[in-house]
Backbone bond lengths (Angstrom), bond angles and torsions (degrees), N, CA, C in turn:
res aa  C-N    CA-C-N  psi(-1)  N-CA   C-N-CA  omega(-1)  CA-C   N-CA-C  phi
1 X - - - 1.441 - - 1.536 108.83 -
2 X 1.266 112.17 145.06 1.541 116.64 -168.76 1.240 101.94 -107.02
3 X 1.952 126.52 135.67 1.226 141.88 -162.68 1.273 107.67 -49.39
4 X 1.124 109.47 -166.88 1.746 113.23 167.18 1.135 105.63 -102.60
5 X 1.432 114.51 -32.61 1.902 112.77 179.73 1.878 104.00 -68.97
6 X 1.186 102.14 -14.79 1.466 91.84 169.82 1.602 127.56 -98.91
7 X 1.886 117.31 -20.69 0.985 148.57 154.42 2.356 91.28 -31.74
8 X 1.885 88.84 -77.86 1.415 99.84 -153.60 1.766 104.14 -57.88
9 X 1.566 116.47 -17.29 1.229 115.06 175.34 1.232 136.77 -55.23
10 X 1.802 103.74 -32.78 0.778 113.99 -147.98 1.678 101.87 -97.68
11 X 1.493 110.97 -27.16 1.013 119.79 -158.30 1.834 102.67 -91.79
12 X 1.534 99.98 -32.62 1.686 111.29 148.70 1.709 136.86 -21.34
13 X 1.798 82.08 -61.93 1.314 108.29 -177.78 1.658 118.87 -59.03
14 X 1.837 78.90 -53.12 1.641 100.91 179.89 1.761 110.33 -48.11
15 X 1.233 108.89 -45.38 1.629 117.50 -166.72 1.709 102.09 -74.47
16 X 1.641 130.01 -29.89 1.463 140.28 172.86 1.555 97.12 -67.32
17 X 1.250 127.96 -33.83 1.627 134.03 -163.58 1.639 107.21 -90.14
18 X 1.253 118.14 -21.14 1.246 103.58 152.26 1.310 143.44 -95.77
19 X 1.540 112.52 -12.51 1.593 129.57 155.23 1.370 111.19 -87.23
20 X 1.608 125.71 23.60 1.338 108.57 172.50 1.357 110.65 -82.34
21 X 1.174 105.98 145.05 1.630 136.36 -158.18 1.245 125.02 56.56
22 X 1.564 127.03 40.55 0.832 150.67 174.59 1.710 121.66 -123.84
23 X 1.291 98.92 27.34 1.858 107.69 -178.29 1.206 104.52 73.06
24 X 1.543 118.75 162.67 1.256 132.34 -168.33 1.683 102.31 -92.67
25 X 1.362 87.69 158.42 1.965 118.87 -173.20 1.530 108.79 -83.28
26 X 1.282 137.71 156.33 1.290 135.90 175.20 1.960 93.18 -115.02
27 X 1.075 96.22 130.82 1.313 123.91 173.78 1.531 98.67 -28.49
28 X 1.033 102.26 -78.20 1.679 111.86 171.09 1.548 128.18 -24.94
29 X 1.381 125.93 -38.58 1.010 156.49 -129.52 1.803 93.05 -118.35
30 X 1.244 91.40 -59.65 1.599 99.80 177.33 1.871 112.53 -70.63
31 X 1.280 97.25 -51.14 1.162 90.58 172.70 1.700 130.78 -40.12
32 X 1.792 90.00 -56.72 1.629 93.21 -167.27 1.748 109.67 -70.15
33 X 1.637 98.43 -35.23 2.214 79.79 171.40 1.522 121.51 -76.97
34 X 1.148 110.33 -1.94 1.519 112.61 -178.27 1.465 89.46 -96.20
35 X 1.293 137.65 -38.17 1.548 100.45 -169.49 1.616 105.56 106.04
36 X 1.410 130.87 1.32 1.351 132.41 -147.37 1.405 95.87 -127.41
37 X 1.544 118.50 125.99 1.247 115.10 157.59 1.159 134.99 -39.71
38 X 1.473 132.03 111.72 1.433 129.87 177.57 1.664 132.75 -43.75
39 X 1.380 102.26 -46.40 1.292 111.70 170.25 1.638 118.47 -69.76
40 X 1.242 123.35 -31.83 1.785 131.45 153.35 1.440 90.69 -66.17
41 X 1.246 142.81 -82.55 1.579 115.05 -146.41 1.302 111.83 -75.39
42 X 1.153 136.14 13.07 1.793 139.46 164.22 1.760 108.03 -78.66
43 X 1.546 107.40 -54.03 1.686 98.97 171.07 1.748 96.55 -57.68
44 X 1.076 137.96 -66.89 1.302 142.54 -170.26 1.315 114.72 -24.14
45 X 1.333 122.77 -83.84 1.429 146.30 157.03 1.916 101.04 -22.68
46 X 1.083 107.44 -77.60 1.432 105.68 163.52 1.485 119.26 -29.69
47 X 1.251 126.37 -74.67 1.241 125.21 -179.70 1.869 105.92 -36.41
48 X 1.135 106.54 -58.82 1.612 115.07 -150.93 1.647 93.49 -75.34
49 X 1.726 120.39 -6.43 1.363 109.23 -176.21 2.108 96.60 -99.45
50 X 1.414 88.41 -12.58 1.391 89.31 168.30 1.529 132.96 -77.40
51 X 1.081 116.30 -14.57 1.685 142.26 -176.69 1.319 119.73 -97.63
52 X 1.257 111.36 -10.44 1.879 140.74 176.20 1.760 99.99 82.58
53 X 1.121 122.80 76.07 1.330 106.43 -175.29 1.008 88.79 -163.51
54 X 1.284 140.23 -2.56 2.027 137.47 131.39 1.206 115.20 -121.05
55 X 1.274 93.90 158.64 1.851 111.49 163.29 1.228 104.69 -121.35
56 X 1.170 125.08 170.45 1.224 147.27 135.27 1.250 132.17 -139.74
57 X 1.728 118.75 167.89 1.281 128.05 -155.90 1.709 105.30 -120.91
58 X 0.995 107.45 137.17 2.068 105.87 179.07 1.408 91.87 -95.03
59 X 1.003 121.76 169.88 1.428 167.90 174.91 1.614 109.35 63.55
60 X 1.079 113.36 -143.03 1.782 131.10 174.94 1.529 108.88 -48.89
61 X 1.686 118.89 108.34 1.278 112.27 -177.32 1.510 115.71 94.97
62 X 1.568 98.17 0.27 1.808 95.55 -172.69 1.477 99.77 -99.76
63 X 1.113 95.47 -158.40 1.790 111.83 -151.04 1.765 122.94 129.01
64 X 1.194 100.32 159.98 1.713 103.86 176.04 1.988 109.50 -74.44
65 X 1.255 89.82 142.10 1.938 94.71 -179.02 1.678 83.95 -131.93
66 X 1.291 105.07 168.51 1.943 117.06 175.44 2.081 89.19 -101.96
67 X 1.305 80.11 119.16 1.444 112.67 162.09 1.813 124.14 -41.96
68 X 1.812 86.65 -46.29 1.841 101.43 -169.10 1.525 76.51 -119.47
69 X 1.410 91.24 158.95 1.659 122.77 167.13 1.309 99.77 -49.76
70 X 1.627 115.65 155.53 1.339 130.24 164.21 1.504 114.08 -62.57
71 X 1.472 120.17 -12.53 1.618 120.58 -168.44 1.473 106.16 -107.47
72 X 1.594 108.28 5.42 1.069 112.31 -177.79 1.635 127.00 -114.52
73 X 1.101 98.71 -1.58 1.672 128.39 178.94 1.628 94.69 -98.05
74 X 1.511 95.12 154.37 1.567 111.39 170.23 1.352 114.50 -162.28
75 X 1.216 103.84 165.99 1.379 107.57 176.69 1.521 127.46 -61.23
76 X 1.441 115.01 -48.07 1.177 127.30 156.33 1.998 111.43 -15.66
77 X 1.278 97.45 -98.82 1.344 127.70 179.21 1.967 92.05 -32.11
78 X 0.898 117.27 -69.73 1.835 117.82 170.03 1.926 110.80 -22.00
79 X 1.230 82.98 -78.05 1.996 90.79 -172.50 1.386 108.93 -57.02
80 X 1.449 127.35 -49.65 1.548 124.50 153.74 1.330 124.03 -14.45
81 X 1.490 112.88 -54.45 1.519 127.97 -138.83 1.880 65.32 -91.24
82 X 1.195 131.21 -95.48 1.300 136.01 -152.92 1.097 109.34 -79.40
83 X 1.563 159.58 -10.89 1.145 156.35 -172.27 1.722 120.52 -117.01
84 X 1.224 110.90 -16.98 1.453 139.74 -115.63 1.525 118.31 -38.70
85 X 0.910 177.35 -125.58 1.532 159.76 -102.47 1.189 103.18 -81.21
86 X 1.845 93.50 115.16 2.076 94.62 166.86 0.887 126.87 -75.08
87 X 1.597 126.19 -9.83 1.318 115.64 -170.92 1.067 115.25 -69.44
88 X 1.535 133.72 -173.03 1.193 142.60 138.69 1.077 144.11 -69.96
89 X 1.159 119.70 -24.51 1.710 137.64 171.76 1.816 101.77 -122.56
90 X 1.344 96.08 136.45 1.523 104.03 163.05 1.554 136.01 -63.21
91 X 1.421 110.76 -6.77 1.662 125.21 178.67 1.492 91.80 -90.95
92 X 1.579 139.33 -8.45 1.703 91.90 -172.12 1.798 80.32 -130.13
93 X 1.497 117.68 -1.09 1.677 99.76 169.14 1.695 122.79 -27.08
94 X 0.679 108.60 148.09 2.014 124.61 173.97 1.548 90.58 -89.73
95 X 1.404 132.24 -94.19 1.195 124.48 -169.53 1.664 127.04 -68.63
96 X 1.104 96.55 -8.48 1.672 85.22 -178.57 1.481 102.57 -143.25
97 X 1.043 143.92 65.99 1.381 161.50 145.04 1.584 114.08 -37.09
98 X 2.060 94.10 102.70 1.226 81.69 137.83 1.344 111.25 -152.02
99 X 1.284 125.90 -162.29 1.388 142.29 -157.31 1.359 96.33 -69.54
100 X 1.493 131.94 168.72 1.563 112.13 160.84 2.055 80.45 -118.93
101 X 1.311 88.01 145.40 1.644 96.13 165.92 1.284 126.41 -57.04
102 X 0.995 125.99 -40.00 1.912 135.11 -176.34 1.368 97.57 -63.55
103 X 1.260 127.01 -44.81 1.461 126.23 -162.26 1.822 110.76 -69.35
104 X 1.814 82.37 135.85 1.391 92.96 -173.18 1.544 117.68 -97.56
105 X 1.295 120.25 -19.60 1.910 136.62 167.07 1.466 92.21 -155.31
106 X 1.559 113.73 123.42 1.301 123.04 130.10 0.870 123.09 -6.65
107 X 1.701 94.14 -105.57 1.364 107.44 173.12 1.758 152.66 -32.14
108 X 1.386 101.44 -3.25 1.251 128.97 173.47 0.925 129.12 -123.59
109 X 1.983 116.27 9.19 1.576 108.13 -166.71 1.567 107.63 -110.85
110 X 1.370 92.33 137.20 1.624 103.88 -155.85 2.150 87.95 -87.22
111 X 0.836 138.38 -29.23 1.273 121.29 147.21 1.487 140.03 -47.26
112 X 1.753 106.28 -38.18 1.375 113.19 153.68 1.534 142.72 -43.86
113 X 1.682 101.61 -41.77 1.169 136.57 168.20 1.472 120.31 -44.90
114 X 2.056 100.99 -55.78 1.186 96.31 -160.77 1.686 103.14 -98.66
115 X 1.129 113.73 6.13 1.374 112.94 177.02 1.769 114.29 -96.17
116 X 1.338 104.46 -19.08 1.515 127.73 171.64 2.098 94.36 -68.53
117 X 1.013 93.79 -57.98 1.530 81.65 -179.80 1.043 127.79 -62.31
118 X 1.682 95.43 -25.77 1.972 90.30 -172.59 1.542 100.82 -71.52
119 X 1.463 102.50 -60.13 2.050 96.09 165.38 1.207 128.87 -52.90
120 X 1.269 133.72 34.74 1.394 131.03 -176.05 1.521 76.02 -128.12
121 X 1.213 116.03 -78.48 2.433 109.35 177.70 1.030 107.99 -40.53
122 X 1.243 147.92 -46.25 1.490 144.24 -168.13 1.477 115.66 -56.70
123 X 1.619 100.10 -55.17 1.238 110.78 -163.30 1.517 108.38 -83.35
124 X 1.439 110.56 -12.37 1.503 121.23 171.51 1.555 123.91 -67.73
125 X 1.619 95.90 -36.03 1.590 119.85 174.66 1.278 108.68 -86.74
126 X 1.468 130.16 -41.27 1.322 108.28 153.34 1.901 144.51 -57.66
127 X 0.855 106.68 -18.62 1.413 134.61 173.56 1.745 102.23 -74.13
128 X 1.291 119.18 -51.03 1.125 117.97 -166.40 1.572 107.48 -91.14
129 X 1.414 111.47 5.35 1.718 125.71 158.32 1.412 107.93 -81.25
130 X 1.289 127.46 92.58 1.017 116.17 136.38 1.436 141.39 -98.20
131 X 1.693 113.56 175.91 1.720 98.43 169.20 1.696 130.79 -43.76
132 X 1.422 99.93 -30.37 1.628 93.16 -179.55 1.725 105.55 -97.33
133 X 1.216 130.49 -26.27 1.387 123.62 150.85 1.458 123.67 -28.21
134 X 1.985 99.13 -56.62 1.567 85.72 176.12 1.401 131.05 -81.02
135 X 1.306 104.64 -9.18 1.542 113.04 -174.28 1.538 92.02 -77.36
136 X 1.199 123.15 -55.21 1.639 127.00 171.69 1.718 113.75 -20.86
137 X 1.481 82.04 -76.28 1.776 90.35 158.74 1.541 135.04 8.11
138 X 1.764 85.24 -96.21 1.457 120.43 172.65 1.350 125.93 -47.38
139 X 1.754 103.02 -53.61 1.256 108.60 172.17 2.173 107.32 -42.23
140 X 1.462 85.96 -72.40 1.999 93.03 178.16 1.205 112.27 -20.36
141 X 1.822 118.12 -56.19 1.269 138.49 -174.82 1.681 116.30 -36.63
142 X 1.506 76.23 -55.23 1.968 96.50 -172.19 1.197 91.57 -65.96
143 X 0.977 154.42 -63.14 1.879 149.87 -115.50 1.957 86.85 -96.52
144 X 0.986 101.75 -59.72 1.571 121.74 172.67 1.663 105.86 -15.75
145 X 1.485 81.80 -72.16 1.681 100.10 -179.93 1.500 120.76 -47.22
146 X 1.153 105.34 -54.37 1.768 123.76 176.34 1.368 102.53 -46.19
């Protein structure tokens, strides 16, 4: 299950990804249509301007804008940044690898295997989430509905 600081990221992001290139957001602003505590989405926003994947501007007209294109963000790269290892087991993580103690060969463990696969689809489907994927999405979603 994915945090809430990664929950509120995402949905952050999502709301910066449809005014991208349209000037930056005031904290405030984001907060109150998202629904998201201000004081949680300021460390948030922060973080993600720390990772190069916002800017923001001070004074008159400022606010947070997305740094990278909406097609260039993903979900993946999100849960990392704040959650970080998707896998499920610590022997087949990509970034944070480690051994699991019980295990008797790697290379032979048919549990290793199948949890390596499940994180090999996951992380494929996360990757292939991006901001304009999900907005893509939604849009479908809405029309659907109608």
């Amino acid at each position: 299950m994915i945090s809430k600081k990664v929950k509120y990221a995402i949905i952050a992001l999502v709301k910066l990804a449809r005014e991208y290139n349209k000037g930056p957001i005031l904290i405030r602003d984001i907060a109150e249509s998202e629904k998201i505590p201000q004081k949680f989405l300021e460390t948030i926003l922060s973080d993600l301007k720390h990772a190069g994947i916002l800017a923001s501007k001070k004074g008159k007209g400022g606010g947070y804008y997305l740094l990278k294109s909406p097609d260039e963000v993903n979900l993946a790269t999100i849960i990392r940044l704040f959650d970080g290892a998707i896998a499920l087991l610590p022997c087949v993580t990509y970034q944070y690898y480690e051994r699991c103690e019980e295990c008797k060969d790697e290379e032979t463990c048919g549990i290793r295997e199948v949890f390596k696969e499940v994180r090999d689809e996951t992380v494929e489907l996360l990757k292939a989430a991006t901001l304009s994927e999900i907005i893509r999405r939604e849009s479908k979603l809405e029309k659907k509905k109608r």
